[in-house]
N, C-alpha and C positions, 0 to 999 in steps of 0.2 A: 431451444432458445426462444424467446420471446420477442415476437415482432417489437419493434417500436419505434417510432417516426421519429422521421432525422435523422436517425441512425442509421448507417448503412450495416446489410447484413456482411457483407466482406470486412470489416471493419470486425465485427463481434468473432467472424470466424476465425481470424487472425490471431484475435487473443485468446480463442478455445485454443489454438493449436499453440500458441506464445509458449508457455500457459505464465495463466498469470497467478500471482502466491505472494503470500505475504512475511513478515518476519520481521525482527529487531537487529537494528544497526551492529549491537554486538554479538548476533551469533550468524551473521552473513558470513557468504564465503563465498573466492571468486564463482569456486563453480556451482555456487546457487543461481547467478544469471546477472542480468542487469539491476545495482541498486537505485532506486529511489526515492526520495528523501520527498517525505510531506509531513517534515514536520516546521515548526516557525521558524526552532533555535538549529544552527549547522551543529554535528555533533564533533567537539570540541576532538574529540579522539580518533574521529576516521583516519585511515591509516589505508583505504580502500583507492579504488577508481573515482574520479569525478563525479559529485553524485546531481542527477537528473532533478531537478525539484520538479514536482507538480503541484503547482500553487492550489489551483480546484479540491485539493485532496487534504488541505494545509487547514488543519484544527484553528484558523485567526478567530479569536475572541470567544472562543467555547469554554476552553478551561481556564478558572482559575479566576471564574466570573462569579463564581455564587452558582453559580447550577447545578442542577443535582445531575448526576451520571442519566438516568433518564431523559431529564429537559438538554441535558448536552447532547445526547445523542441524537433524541428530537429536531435539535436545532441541527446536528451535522449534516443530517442526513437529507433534511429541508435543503440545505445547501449544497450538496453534490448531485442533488435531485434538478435545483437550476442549471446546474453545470453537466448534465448527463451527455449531451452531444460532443462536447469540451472536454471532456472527460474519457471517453470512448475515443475521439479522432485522433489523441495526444498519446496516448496509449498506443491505436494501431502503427501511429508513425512510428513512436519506439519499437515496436515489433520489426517493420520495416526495414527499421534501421539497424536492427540487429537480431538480422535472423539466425534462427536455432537457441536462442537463448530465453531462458523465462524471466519475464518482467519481474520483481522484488519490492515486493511496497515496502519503505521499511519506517518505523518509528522505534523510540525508545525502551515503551513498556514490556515486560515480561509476561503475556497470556496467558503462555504455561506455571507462573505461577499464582497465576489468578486476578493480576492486573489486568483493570479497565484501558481500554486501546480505543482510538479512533480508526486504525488500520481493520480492523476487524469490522469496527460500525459500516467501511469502507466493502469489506467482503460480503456483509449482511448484504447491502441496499445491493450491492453488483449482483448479487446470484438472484434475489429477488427480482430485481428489475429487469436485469439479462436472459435470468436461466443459464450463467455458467456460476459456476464452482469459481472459489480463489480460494483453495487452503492454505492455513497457516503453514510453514518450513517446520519439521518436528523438533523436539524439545532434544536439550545436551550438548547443544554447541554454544555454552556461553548463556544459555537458558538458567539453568537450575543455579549457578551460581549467587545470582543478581545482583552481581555488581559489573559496570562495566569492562572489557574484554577490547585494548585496542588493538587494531588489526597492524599484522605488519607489513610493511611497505611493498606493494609487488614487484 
């Protein structure tokens, strides 16, 4: 892991051991872990648990501005970069708050099929700046389809 101020190191360990990962609204499942919703719009279909927003993490005014997928990520990544101690603290609370479980960043895009995601830009800047991992949730749950998959009620 990667020192870095302000950050406490309990805090990063938390989330090595959380772990924390990523994925799409539609191919979540309870026993992927806690979902998290950073995206602007709520997804019209969830059918899941309560979903956590983390605003810090929330694409506001990246897409759909004229930017090219570069300057967007450019520009997301400038802003969870301000938000890294806000971002890390919010996160170990969720841990905290739900131990044994791995955190679930989720947005809408499909990766595995080769959709541009801010969840991922989110994974880039975290291993980067952390030195942890956030892998993406593997592909075939609602992945390869690409259409939305709502969840049924628990």
């Amino acid at each position: 892991m990667n020192p870095s101020p302000g950050v406490p190191d309990e805090d990063l360990q938390l989330l090595v051991a959380a772990p924390l990962v990523t994925s799409r609204y539609q191919a979540w499942r309870p026993a992927d872990g806690l979902p998290i919703r950073t995206t602007v719009g709520y997804p019209r279909f969830w059918r899941g648990p309560a979903l956590v927003q983390l605003r810090e993490l929330t694409p506001y005014g990246i897409f759909g501005t004229g930017l090219s997928n570069h300057e967007a990520r450019l520009a997301y990544r400038q802003r969870v970069e301000v938000h890294a101690q806000t971002i890390v603290a919010r996160l170990a609370e969720l841990a905290r708050q739900h131990p044994g479980e791995a955190l679930v960043v989720l947005c809408f895009e499909n990766v595995h099929a080769g959709e541009v995601c801010h969840r991922r830009w989110f994974a880039e800047w975290f291993e980067e700046r952390f030195g942890i991992q956030v892998p993406e949730l593997p592909a075939g749950r609602g992945d390869s389809e690409g259409v939305e998959q709502p969840q049924l009620p628990l």
